[in-house]
C-alpha angles and dihedrals in degrees: 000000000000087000103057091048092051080049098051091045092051092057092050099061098040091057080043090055089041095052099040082053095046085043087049089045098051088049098055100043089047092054082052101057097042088055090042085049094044096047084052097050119099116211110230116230133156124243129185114227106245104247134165112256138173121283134200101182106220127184117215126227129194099210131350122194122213132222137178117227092202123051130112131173126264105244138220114238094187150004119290160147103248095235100167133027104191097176127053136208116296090015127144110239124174120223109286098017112143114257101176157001125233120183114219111185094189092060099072092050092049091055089044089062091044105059082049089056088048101047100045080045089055089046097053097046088050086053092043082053095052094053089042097054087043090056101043085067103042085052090053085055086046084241085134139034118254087236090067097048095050090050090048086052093054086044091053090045089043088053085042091060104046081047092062090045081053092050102039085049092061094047091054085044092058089041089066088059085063095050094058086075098073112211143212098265081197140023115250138073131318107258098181131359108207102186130054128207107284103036125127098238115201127221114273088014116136107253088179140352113233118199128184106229091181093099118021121181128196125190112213134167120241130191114251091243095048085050092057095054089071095036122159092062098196102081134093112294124192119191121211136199115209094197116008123197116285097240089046099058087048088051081050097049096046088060100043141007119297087231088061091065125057128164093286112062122183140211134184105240130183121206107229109180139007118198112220087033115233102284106050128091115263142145087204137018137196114239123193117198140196122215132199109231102168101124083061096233100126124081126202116262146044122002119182117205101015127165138209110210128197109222100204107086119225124208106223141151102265147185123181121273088248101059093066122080125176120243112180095340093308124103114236136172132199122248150176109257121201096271087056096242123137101273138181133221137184114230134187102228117198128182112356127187119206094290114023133040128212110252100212095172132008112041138060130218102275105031120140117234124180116245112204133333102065100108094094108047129070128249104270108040134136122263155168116204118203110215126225111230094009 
């Protein structure tokens, strides 16, 4: 009995050693052949050929605010109660349209007591005339001494004089009446309007401000490098707002159709100045620009994202703007190398536009570059690029 216990027991253990080493040896080998498989495997990513495209150079700017060069204020000529406004806010006049209307009650008074003045000066001189013509004959029969003809002729000049005051006095008075319709001093659009019917306006008080739109100008600072990227600067320059104000782009659509105007609208724009000037050494420099507004759409004020574009295309080797990343204040890309592992090469980038950069060194027409979802895999590994366009 014992025996065959110490038999039955053998036999247990030793199927126990064998399955715990089968077991060992399955794990092993299959270890082995998941690394051997992993190490094989190729991680799929997409990449974007090198080729030469075509380039506007364009500099960003984070905000622009724009001024007019050309507005002045409607004045008051003379004391009044504003009875009319005949403009409103953000309305076209033309020089010398009437603005609006101011009521002087002294004015017609004035001119009351003026045409009084005028008319007893008129009827004194007439009389002085008289005395003077009488003379003058009984003078030619030697009736009367030439003393008393020649008084009788200062007395008619004097007379003749106080008649054209008279006279000058009524026409400034009238003149007054004029001045009671105030008038555009420009043409252009009303920018403010100060008074409202029914104000007492003083002389010389602003009734509107009038500002001409048709040209608007911004100075800006620009770092030396993004400078560069639009260098010449004596081309042809468009700048673009990717989202204008909404009042501005109602302002836009009441004037023109709604089709003329997308999300990138665009303005001819002249560089006029550039302190420092080109040549001398600067991180930054101060531009100031010039921007067609005929068409009226602009406003004055603040503008967020705004760019300044070069017209003039250039042909250049490019890569998307998304592809570069900086690395230690040098722009690099990822790439496939000939042993088709994940690689990284330095590159010296030139002008770039909103979408592709110039590649001036480091890479040749044809040349694969990866174009997003490297950031969680090692140098060195094994990859397939699949290829946009191909």
């Amino acid at each position: 009995m014992k025996r065959f216990y110490f038999a039955a027991t053998l036999v247990f253990f030793v199927l126990s050693a064998t399955f715990i080493g089968y077991g060992v040896y399955l794990n092993t080998t299959s270890a082995s052949y998941i690394e051997t498989m992993l190490a094989a495997r190729a991680v799929s990513l997409s990449g974007i050929r090198v080729a030469y495209r075509d380039l506007r150079p364009e500099v960003f700017l984070e905000y622009v605010d724009l001024k007019t060069r050309t507005q002045a204020d409607a004045i008051a000529q003379v004391d009044g109660r504003l009875e009319e406004l005949y403009v409103t806010q953000g309305q076209a006049v033309e020089r010398g349209q009437p603005i609006a209307k101011l009521v002087n009650d002294e004015v017609p008074l004035s001119i009351a007591r003026a045409d009084t003045d005028v008319a007893r000066a008129e009827t004194s001189y007439q009389q002085a005339a008289g005395v003077v013509e009488r003379n003058q004959r009984l003078a030619a029969e030697d009736a009367i001494a030439a003393s008393e003809l020649e008084s009788s002729i200062s007395q008619m000049l004097a007379l003749k004089a106080e008649l054209d005051a008279a006279r000058i006095a009524r026409r400034q008075i009238e003149q007054q009446r004029g001045f009671q319709v105030v008038t555009a001093p420009l043409s252009g659009s009303i920018l403010v309007v100060y008074q409202q019917p029914g104000n007492f306006v003083g002389k010389g008080a602003p009734v509107a401000m009038v500002a001409d739109f048709s040209k608007l100008y911004f100075t800006t600072l620009v770092e030396e490098k993004e400078l560069r990227n639009i260098t010449p600067l004596d081309g042809e320059f468009s700048l673009l707002f990717h989202i204008l104000k909404v009042d501005v782009m109602e302002k836009a659509f009441d004037r023109a159709p709604v089709s003329v105007f997308g999300n990138d609208t665009a303005f001819g724009v002249e560089i006029s100045s550039v302190s420092p000037p080109p040549g001398e050494d600067a991180s930054v420099r101060s531009i100031t620009c010039e921007v067609d507004n005929r068409l009226g759409i602009l406003e004055t004020g603040m503008y967020d994202d705004v760019v300044i574009r070069k017209e003039t295309v250039k042909r250049a080797l490019a890569i998307p703007l998304s592809v570069v990343f900086d690395r230690g204040g040098a722009p690099r890309v990822y790439l496939r190398d000939a042993d088709s592992g994940l690689a990284m090469r330095g590159i010296k980038t030139g002008a770039h536009d909103s979408e592709y950069v110039e590649v001036v060194e480091g890479l040749d027409e044809g040349d694969i570059v990866i174009l997003s979802g490297v950031e969680e895999f090692d140098l060195g590994v094994r990859i397939d690029v699949y290829v946009e366009g191909d």
